[in-house]
C-alpha angles and dihedrals in degrees: 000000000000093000083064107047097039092161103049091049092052094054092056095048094046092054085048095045091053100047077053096055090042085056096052103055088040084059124101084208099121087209081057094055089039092060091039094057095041098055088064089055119093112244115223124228123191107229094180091078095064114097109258090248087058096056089044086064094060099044091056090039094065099025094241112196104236142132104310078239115034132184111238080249085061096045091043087060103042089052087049105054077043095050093047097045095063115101122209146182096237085200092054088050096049094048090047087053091051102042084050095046082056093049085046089054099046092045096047088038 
């Protein structure tokens, strides 16, 4: 039922999700305030140890301005500053992985 209804679904977990959140940083609990103050921080993902090609994809993918014939350290940087520009909704992309776990295992099962 909940695969038909995936909105409506969505709207009840955010509210939940964000009751959840509110708790937390209302909480003494010093793992609480550990989690609240490092979900502001900006996690850092090593792109150097992605193949060139796949650099390249991404590069082509999001039509980053760059030299017509860059070095991978070039293309490392420019998908860098890229990758770290973007700006996301952390709740909507959990819930698309789940809700995407769940069509994988539907469709394998």
């Amino acid at each position: 039922m909940q695969l038909q209804k995936p909105h409506k679904s969505r709207s009840r977990q955010h509210k939940g999700s964000t009751n959840k959140s509110l708790n937390r940083s209302n909480s003494c609990d010093s793992h609480s305030k550990g989690s609240v103050s490092s979900s502001t921080e900006t996690p850092k993902v090593d792109l150097s140890k992605l193949e060139t090609t796949a650099l390249w994809r991404y590069w082509r993918h999001f039509n980053l301005n760059s030299s017509p014939n860059p070095s991978k350290e070039q293309l490392i940087d420019a998908v860098q500053r890229h990758f770290t520009s973007q700006q996301l909704d952390e709740l909507q992309v959990i819930t698309g992985f789940v809700q995407a776990a769940k069509r994988l295992k539907t469709v394998c099962n």
